[in-house]
C-alpha positions in Angstrom: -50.9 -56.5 -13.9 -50.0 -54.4 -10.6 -46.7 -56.5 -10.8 -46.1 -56.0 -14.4 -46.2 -52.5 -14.0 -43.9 -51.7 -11.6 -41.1 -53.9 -13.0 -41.5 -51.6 -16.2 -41.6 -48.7 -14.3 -38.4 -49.8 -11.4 -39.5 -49.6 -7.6 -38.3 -46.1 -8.0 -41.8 -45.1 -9.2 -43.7 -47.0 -7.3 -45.9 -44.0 -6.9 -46.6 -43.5 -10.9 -47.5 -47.4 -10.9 -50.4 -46.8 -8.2 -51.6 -43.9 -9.6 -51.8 -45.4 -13.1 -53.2 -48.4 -11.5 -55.5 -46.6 -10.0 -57.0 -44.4 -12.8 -56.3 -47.2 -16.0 -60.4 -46.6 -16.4 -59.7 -42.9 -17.0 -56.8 -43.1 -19.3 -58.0 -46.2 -21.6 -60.9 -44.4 -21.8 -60.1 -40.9 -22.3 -57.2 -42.2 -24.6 -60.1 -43.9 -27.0 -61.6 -40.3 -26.8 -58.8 -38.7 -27.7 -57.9 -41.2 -30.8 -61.8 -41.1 -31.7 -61.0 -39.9 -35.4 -64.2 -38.0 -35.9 -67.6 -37.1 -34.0 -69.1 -39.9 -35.0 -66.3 -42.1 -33.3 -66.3 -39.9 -30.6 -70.0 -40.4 -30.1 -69.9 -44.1 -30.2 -66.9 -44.1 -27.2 -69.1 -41.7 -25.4 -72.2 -43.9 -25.7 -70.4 -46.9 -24.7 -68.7 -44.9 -21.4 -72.5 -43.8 -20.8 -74.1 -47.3 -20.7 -71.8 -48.2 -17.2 -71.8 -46.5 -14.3 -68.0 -46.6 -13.8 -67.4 -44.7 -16.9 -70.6 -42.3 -17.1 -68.9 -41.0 -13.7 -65.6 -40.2 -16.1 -67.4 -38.6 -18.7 -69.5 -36.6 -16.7 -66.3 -35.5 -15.0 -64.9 -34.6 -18.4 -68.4 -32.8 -19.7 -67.8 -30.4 -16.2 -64.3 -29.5 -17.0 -65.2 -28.5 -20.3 -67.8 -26.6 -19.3 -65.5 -25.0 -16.3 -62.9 -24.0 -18.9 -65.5 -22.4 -21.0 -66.7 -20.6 -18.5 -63.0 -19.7 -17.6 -62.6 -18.6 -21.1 -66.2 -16.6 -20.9 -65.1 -14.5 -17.4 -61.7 -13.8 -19.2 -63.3 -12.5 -22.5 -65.3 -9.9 -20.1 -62.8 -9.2 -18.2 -60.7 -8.0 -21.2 -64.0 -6.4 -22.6 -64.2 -4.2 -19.6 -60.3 -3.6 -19.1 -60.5 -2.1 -23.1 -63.9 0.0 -22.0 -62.0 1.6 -18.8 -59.1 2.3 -21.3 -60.9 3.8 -23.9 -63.0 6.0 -21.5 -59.4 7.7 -20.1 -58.5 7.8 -23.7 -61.7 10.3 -24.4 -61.2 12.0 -21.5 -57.5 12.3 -21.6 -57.9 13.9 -25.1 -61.0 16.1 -24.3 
């Protein structure tokens, strides 16, 4: 397979070949994810990455950089909530 895909690829890239090599677990399974058509789908590819270790590793990976982007999202929110509080405070006191 190694072989296969770095005559598609050219020597050029050999690089790309040993990366993709490297993670094919991660992108067959994270490309099933992705084509899951509905939860239910998407539950039955998690269930089946969950039963071996390889793959429960990938989709805990996945579960933690959901949650990181949430909580990305979350700090950002605030952030913005406190940036329009200090505004409208020199609002009021610019017009008092």
């Amino acid at each position: 397979m190694e072989n296969r895909i770095v005559q598609l690829l050219g020597f050029e890239h050999f690089d790309l070949a040993k990366q993709l090599i490297r993670n094919r677990l991660k992108i067959v399974w994270v490309m099933q994810l992705r084509q899951a058509q509905d939860d239910e789908e998407r539950a039955a590819v998690e269930a089946k990455m969950a039963a071996e270790p390889a793959t429960a590793a990938i989709l805990q990976a996945l579960a933690a950089t959901r949650t990181s982007a949430r909580d990305r999202q979350s700090a950002m929110e605030r952030s913005i909530r406190q940036e329009v509080g200090v505004a409208a405070l020199l609002v009021v006191e610019w017009d008092g």
